[in-house]
C-alpha positions as CSV (number, residue, x, y, z in Angstrom):
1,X,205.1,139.8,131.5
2,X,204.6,138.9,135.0
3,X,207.6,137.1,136.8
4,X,207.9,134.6,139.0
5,X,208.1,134.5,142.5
6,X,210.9,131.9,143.3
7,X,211.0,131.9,147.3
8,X,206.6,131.2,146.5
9,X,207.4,128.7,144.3
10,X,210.0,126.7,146.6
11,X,207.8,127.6,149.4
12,X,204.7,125.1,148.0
13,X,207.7,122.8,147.0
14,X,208.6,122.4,150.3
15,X,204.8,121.8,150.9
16,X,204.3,119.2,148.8
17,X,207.4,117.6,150.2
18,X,206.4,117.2,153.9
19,X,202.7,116.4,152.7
20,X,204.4,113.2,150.4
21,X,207.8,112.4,152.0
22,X,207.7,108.9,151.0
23,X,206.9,110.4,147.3
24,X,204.1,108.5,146.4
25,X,202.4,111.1,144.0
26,X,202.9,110.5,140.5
27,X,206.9,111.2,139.4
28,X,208.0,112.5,142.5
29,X,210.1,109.6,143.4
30,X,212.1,111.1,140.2
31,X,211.9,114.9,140.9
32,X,211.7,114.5,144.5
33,X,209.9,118.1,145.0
34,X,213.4,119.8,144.3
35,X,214.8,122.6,141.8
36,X,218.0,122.8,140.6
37,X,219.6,126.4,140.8
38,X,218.3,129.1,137.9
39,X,220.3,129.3,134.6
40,X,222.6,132.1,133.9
41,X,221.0,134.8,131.4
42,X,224.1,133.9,129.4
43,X,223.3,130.5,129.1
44,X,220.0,130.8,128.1
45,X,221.0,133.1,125.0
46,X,223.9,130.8,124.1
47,X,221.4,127.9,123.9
48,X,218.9,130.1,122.0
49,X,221.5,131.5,119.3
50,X,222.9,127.6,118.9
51,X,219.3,126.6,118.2
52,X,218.1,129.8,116.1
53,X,214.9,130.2,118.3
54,X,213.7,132.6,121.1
55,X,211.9,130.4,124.1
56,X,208.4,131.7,125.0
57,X,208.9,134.0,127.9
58,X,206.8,132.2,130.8
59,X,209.4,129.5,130.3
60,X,212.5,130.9,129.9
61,X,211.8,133.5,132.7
62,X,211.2,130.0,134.8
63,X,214.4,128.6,134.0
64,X,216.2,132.3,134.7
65,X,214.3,133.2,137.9
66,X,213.3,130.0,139.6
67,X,214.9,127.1,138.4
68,X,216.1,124.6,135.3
69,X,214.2,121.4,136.6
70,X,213.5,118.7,137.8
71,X,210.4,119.4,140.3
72,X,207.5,119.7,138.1
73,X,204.7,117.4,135.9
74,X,205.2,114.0,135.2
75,X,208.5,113.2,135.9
76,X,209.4,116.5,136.5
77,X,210.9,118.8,134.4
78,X,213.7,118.1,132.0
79,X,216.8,120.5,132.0
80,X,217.0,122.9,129.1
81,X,221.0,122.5,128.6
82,X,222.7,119.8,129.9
83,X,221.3,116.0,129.9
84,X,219.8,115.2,133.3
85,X,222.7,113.8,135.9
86,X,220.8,110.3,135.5
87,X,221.2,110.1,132.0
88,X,222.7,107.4,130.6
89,X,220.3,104.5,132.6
90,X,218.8,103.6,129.4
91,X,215.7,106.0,130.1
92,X,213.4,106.9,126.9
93,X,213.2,110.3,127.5
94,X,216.6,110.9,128.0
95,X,217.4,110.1,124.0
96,X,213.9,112.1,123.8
97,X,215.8,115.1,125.0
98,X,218.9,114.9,122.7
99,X,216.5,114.3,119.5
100,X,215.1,118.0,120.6
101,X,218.4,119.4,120.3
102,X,219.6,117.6,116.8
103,X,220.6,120.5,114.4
104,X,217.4,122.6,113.1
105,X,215.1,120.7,115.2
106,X,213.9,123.5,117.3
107,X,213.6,126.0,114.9
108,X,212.0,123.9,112.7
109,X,208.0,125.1,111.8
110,X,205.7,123.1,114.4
111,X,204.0,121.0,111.8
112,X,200.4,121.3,113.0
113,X,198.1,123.8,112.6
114,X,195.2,121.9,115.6
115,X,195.0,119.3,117.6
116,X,195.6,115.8,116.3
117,X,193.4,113.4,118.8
118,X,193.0,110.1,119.1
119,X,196.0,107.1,117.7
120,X,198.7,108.9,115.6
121,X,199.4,107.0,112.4
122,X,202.6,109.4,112.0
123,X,205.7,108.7,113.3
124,X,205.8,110.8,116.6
125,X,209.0,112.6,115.8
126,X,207.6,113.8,112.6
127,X,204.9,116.1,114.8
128,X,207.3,117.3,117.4
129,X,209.8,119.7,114.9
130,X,209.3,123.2,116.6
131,X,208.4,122.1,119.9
132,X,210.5,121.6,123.4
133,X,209.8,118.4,125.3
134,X,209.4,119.5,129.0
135,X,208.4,116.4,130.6
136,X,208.0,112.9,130.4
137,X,204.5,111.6,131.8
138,X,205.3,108.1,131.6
139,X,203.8,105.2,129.2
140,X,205.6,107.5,125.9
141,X,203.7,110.3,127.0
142,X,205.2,113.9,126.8
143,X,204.5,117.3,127.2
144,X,205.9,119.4,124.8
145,X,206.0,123.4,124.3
146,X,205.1,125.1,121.0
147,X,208.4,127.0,120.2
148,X,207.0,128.9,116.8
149,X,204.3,129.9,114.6
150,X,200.7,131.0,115.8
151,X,200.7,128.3,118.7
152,X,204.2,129.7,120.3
153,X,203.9,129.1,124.1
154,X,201.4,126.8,124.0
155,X,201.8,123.2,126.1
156,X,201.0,120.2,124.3
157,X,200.6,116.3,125.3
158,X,201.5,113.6,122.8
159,X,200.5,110.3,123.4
160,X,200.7,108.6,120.2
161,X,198.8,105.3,121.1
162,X,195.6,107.4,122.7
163,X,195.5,110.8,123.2
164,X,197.0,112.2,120.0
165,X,198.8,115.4,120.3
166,X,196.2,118.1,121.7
167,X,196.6,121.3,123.4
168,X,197.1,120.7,127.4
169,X,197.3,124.7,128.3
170,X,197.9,128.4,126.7
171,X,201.1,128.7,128.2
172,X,203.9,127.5,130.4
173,X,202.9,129.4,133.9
174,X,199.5,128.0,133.8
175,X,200.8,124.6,133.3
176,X,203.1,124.4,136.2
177,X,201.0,126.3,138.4
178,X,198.0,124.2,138.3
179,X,200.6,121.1,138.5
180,X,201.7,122.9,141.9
181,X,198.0,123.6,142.6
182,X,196.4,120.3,141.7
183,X,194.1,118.8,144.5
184,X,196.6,115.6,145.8
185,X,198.8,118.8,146.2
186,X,196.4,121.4,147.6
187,X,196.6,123.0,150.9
188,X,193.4,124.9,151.0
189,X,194.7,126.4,153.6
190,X,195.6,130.4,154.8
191,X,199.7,129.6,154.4
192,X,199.6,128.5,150.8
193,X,202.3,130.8,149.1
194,X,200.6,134.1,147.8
195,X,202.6,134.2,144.9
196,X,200.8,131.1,143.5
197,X,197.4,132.2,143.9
């Protein structure tokens, strides 16, 4: 598995930063371009053996080499461990994250076998056993990563009210790299990073 290049990854960070310093783009005013520091190897097994799962390995070696949040999609990425350090100011996805980590919740099957699109007549928190939400795209809408079965890795949306629960990319890199990549971010220029290429 290829790993990441953290200094790249902070490097187009910084980018994005200076090209949006009053954070106007989507969710930045929340992440603010900014990664908190890697998690310990340790930490990430202790959180895996509590929950009885095994993260896909383009995320976990994100949070081990690069960083556990926030700077990412959405409203940036939500910590794997610990509740964010706004928590508590009556935010949706904040009692979004503790659901995820209710006993048996993550290792739980993911209930689907293919997208689900359109209006969801289901209770939303029926669908998401298995999965990890990784951020919060406003409006209800989350993006959540396939933790088992033959969809493991994969990046899903869930927007009960419209967009049903559909595939959004085959993996975690891809996701956040094409989030770093997208055009409102793009530098199109010779300094761009070469680690995100």
């Amino acid at each position: 598995m290829q790993s990441w290049d953290d200094g790249a990854v902070r490097a187009r960070l910084r980018q994005m930063a200076a090209r949006d310093p009053q954070w106007a783009c989507f969710g930045a005013d929340t992440h603010r371009y900014e990664l908190a520091p890697a998690l310990p190897q340790a930490e990430i097994r202790a959180f895996e053996e509590v929950h009885g799962i095994e993260l896909p390995p383009q995320y976990r070696s994100f949070v081990a080499e690069v960083g556990n949040g926030p700077a990412g999609p959405g409203h940036g990425l939500m910590p794997l461990t610990v509740p964010r350090p706004e928590a508590g100011e009556e935010w949706a996805v904040d009692g979004e994250w503790e659901d995820d980590r209710l006993p048996g919740r993550l290792a739980a099957p993911f209930p689907l076998t293919g997208p689900l699109p359109g209006r969801i007549g289901t209770p939303a928190d029926e669908l998401t056993w298995g999965t990890l939400m990784l951020a919060d795209e406003g409006c209800g809408i989350y993006s959540r990563l396939i933790l088992n079965g033959p969809r493991a890795g994969e990046v899903w949306r869930i927007d009960p009210d419209w967009g049903g629960f559909v595939p959004v990319s085959p993996g975690f890199r891809l996701w956040y790299t094409e989030w770093l990549q997208r055009p409102e971010h793009a530098s199109h220029r010779p300094d761009e990073p070469a680690g995100l290429r």
